[in-house]
N, C-alpha and C positions, 0 to 999 in steps of 0.2 A: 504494500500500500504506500500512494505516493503521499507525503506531508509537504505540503504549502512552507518553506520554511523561515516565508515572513511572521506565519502563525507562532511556531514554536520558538516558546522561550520558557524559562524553569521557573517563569511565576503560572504561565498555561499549564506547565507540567504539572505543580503542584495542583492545581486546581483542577482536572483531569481525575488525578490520582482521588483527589479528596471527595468528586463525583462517583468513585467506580466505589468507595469506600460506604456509600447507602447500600439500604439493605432493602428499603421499599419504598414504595409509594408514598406514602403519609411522610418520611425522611426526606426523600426528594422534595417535596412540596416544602418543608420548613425548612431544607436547604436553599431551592432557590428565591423562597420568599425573602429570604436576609439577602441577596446577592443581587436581586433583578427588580425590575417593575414589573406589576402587573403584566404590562402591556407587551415589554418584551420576552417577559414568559408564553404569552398570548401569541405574539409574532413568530417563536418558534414554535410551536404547538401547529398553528396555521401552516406551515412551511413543511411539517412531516406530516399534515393531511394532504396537503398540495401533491408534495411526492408521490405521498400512498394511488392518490387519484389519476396523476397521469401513469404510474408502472401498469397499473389495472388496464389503462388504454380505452380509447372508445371513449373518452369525458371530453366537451368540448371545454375551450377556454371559458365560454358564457356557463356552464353547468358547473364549473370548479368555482368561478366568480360568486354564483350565487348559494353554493352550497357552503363553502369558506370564508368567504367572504374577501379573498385575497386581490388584490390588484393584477392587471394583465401583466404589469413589469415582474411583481414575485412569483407569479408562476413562470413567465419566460424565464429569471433567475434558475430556479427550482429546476426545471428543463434542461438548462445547460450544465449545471450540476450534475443531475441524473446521467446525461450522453458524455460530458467531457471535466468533472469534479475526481475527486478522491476517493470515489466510490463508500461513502460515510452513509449517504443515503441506501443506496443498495445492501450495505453493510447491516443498517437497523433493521429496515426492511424484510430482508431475507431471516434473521433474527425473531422477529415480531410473525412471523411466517404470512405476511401479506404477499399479494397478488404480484 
């Protein structure tokens, strides 16, 4: 797997590490409540629905809009992620055993 290595640095590291170190759901949720907003809790949530919906195939743009509520530009994002990213999406994905 290829890493971005503008991304990586040993404050990401630790913070990675300290993500993989939850046990569940209710932890993650009071993990990232101290760490993010709302909203960009929200914006990522929306972004691994985005994915989950174009790998399934067959969604238009206007059916992903109105079911997620995402912009045309974050699903194009998400798209080019999915065909030419770090494969992180596909990674959870095949994980989560979606489509």
């Amino acid at each position: 797997m290829s890493i971005n290595e503008k991304l990586r640095s040993q404050q990401n590291d630790e913070l990675f590490t300290a993500i993989l170190t939850l046990e569940n759901t209710e932890e993650c949720y009071a993990f990232f409540e101290d760490i993010c907003t709302i909203n960009e809790l929200k914006a990522l949530s929306q972004r691994l629905q985005v994915a989950k919906m174009l790998r399934a195939g067959g969604d238009s743009y206007e059916k992903i809009v109105e079911e997620t509520g995402a912009s045309t530009a974050t699903i194009s994002r998400v798209k080019r992620c999915l065909v030419y990213g770090a494969d992180g999406y596909t990674l959870a994905l095949d994980r989560l055993g979606a489509k």
